[in-house]
C-alpha positions as CSV (number, residue, x, y, z in Angstrom):
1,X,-5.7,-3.8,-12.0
2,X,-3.3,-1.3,-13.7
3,X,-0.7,0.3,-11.8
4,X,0.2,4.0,-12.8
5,X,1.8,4.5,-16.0
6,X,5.1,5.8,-14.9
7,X,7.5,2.7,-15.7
8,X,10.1,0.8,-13.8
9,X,13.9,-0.4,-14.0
10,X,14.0,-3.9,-13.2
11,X,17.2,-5.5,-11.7
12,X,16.8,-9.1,-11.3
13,X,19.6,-11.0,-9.7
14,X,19.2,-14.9,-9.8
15,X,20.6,-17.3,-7.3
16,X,21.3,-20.4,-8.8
17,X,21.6,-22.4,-5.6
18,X,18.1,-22.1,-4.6
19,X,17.0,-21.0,-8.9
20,X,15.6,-18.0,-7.1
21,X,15.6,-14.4,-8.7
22,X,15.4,-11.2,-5.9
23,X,14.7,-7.9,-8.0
24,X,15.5,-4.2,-7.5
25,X,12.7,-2.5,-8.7
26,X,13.1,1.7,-9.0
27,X,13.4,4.3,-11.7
28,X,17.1,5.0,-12.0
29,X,19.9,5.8,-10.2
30,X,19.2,8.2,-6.9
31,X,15.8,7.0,-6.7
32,X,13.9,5.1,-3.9
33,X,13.5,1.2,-4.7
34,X,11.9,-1.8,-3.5
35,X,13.5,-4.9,-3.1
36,X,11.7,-8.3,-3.7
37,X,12.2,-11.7,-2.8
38,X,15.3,-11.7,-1.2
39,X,17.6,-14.8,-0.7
40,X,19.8,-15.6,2.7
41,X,22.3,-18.2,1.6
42,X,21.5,-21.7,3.6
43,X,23.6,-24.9,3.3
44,X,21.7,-27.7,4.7
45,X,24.8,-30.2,5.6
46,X,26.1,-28.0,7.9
47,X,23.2,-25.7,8.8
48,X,25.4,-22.5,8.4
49,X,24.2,-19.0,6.5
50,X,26.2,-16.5,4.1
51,X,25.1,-13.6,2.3
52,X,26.7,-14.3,-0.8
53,X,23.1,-13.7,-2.6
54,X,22.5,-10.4,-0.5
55,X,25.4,-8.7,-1.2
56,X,25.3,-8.6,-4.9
57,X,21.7,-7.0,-3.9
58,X,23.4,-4.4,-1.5
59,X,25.9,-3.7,-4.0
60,X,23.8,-3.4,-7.0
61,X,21.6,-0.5,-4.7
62,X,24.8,0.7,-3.6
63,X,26.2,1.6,-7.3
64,X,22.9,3.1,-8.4
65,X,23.1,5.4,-5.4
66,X,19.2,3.5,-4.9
67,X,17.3,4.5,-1.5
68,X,15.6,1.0,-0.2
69,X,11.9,1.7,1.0
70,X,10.5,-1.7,0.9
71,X,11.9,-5.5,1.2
72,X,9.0,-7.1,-0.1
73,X,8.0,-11.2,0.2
74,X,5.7,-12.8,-2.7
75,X,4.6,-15.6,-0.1
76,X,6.5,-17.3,3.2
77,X,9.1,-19.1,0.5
78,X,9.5,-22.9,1.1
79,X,12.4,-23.2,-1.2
80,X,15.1,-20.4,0.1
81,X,15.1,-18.3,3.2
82,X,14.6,-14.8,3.1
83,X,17.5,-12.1,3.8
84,X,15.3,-9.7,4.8
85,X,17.0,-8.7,8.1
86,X,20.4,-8.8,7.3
87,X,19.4,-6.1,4.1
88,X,17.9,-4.0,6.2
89,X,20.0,-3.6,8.7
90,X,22.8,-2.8,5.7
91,X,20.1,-0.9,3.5
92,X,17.1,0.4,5.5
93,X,13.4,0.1,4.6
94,X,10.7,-1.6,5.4
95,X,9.4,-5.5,5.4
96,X,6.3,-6.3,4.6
97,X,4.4,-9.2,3.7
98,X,0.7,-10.0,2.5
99,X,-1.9,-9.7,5.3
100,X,-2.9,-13.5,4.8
101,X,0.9,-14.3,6.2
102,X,-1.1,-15.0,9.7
103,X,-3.1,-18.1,8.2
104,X,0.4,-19.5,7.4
105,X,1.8,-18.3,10.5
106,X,-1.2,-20.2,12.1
107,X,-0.6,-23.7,10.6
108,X,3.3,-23.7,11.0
109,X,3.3,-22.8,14.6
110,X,1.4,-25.9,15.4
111,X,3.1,-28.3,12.6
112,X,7.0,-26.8,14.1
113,X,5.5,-26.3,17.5
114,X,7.1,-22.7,17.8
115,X,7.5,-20.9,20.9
116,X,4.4,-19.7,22.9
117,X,6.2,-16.5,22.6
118,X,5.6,-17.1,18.8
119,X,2.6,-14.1,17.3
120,X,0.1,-15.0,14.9
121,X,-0.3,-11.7,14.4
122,X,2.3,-10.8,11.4
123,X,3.7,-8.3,13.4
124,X,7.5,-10.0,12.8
125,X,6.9,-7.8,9.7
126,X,7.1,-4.3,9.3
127,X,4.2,-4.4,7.4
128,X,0.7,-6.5,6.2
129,X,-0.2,-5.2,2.7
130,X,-3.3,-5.9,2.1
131,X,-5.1,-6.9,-1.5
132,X,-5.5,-4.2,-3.4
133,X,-3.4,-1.5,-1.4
134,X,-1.2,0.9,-3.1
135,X,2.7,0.8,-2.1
136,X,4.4,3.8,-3.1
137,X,8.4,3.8,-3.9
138,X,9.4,7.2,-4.4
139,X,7.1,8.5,-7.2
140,X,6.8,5.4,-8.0
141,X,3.3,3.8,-6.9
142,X,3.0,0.0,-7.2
143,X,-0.5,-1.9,-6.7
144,X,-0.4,-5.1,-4.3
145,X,-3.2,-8.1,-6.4
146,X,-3.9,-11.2,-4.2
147,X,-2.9,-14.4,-6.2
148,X,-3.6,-17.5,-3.7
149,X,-3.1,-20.7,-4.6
150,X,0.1,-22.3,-4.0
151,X,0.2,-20.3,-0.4
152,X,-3.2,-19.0,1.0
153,X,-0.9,-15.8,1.8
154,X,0.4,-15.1,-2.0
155,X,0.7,-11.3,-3.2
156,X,1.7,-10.1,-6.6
157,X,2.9,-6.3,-6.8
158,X,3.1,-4.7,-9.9
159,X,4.7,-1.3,-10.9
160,X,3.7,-0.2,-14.0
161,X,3.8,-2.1,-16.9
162,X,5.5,-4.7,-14.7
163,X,3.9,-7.6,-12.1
164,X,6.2,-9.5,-9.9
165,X,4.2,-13.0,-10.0
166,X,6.1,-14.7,-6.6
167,X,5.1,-18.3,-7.1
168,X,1.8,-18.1,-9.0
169,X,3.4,-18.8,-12.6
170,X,6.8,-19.9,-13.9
171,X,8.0,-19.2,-17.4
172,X,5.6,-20.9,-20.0
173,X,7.7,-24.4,-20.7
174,X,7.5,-24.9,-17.1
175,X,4.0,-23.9,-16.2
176,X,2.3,-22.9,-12.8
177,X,3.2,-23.7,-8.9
178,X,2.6,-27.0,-6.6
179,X,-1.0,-26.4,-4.5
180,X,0.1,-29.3,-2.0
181,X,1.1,-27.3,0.6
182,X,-0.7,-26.5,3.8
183,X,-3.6,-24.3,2.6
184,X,-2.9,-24.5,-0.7
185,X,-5.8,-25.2,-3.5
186,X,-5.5,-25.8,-7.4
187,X,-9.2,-24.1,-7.9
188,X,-7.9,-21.2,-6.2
189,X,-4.5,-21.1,-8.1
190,X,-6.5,-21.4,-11.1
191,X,-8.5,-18.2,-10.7
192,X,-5.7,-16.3,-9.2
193,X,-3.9,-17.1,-12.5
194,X,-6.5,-15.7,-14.6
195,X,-6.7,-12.8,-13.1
196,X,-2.8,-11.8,-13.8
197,X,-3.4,-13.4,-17.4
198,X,-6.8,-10.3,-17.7
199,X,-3.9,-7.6,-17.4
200,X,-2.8,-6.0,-20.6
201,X,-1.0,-8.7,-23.4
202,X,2.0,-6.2,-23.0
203,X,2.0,-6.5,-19.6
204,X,5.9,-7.9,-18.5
205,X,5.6,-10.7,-15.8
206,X,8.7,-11.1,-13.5
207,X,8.9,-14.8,-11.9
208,X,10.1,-15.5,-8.6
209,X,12.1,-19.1,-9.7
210,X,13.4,-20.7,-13.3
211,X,13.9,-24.4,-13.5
212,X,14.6,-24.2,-17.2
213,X,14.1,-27.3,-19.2
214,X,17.1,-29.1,-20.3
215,X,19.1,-26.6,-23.0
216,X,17.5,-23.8,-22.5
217,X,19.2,-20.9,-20.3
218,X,17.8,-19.0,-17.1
219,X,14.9,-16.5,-17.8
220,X,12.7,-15.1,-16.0
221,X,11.0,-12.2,-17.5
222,X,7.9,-13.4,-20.3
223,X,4.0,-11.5,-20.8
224,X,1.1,-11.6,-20.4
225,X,0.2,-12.6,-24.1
226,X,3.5,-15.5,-24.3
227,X,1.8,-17.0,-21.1
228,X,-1.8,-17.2,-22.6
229,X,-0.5,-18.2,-26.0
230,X,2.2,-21.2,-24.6
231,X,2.4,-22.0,-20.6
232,X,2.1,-25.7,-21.1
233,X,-0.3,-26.1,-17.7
234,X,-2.8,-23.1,-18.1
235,X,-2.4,-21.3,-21.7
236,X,-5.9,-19.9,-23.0
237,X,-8.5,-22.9,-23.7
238,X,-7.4,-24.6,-20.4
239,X,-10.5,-24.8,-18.1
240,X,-10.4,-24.8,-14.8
241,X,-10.8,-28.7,-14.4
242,X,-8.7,-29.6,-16.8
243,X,-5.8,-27.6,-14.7
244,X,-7.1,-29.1,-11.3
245,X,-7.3,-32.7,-12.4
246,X,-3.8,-31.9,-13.9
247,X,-1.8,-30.1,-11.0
248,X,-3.3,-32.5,-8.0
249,X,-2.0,-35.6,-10.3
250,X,1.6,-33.7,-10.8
251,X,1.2,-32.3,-7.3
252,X,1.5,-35.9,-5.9
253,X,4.8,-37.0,-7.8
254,X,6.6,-33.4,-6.3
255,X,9.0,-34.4,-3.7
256,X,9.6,-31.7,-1.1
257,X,11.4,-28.7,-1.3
258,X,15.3,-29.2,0.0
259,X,15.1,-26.5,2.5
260,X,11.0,-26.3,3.2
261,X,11.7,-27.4,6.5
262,X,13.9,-24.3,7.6
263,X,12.7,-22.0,5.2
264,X,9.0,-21.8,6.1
265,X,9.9,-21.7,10.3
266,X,12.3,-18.6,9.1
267,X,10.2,-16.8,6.8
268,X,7.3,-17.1,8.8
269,X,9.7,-15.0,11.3
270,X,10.0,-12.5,8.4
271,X,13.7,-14.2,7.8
272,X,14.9,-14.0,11.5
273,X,16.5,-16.7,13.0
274,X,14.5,-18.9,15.7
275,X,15.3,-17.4,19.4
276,X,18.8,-18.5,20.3
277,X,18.0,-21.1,23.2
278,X,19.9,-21.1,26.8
279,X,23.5,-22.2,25.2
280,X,23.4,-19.4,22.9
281,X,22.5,-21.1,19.7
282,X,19.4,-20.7,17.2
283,X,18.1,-24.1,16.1
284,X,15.7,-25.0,12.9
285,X,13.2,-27.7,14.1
286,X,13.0,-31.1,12.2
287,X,8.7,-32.1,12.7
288,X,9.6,-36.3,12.0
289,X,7.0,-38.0,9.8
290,X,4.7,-34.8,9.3
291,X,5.2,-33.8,6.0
């Protein structure tokens, strides 16, 4: 599961509207870079978008003189919408996405009843990484590990000595991901969490989100040896039943996500807006008594 040695500069930018953090992975300034987990800005009173979020992104690849490749998704978010598009039409690159993004894709065109025009296909994205495959920033070459669990479609990437989790784990006093979502599954979350937590104790482990207990300020970056030693849901000694009994008990107290509803129809879409209908405006879908 180790990537090649040559190590990474990570830039993690956090978002504290949606506690999201979208990092700039490369190896100094002139080089090629990746971009992960991206965040379009999305109020939900009034239904309008900025790019507050992206912009620190474009400048930050902008300064470093940084040549995007990739725009890389963890998962089809449910928590933020994705600024895929608008980065690469200011920054170039590709999108891509795990290949398992079409089980997802599956579920939510039925539950939103999308377009028949909708594909199932992935093909909104650039590109469907599959488990395993190699993705190559500059001389940089990262390794793509399918983690399922909290999404059946969840990919962790790791570049070097580094492993961008997405959803799979949060820092260690707030524990693991929900498995309540559509074909999600606590057994499977379990073993995907395992198999980051087999890596190297050294190994540095980026999260996609923080919700920091009271007192305690953002962070985002831990190992593999802090999260064996103290995540309070699935530190070494845990067994796989004990997490299960645990995270379907807490799964059933979560409320949903603020902005699952138009994230999930978005990101499925690889963060483009639904077609704009005969009057020349986009709308997000509101499935009553579904969820």
């Amino acid at each position: 599961m180790q990537a090649n040695s040559t190590q990474p500069q990570v830039h993690g930018i956090f978002d504290p509207a949606t506690w999201t953090v979208t990092y700039v992975v490369h190896q100094g300034p002139g080089s090629a870079c990746a971009i992960i987990d991206s965040v379009l800005d999305y109020d939900p009173k009034s239904g309008r978008t900025q790019h507050t979020s992206a912009d620190k992104v474009i400048d930050y690849v902008g300064a470093n003189q940084l040549k995007t490749e990739w725009i890389l998704e963890t998962h089809a978010h449910a928590d933020h919408l994705s600024a895929a598009p608008y980065l690469q039409s200011k920054l170039g690159g590709r999108t891509a996405i795990g290949d398992h993004i079409t089980a997802v894709q599956k579920v939510f065109k039925g539950i939103f009843n999308l377009e028949p025009e909708f594909k199932l296909d992935g093909s909104q994205f650039n590109h469907l990484i599959q488990p395993g495959e190699t993705i190559s920033v500059g001389a940089l070459e990262g390794q793509a590990h399918y983690v399922p669990g909290h999404t059946p479609a969840c990919m962790a990437y790791q570049f070097g000595d580094a492993v961008f989790v997405g959803d799979t784990l949060f820092m260690p006093d707030v524990g693991t991901a929900r498995c309540d979502f559509p074909g999600g599954d606590a057994k499977t979350l379990y073993a995907s969490v395992r198999k980051l937590l087999s890596l190297p104790e050294s190994t540095r482990l980026f999260m996609c989100h923080d919700y920091p207990p009271a007192g305690r300020p953002v962070q985002f970056e831990t190992t593999v040896a802090e999260q064996r030693a103290n995540n309070i849901h699935v530190h070494d000694g845990v067994t796989e039943a004990e997490f299960v009994a645990m995270r379907t008990k807490r799964d059933a107290t979560l409320e949903m996500p603020v902005l699952i509803l138009p994230a999930v129809q978005i990101n499925i879409r690889a963060g483009e807006l639904p077609p704009k209908e005969d009057n020349g405006i986009a709308y997000a879908k509101i499935p009553l008594n579904v969820l």
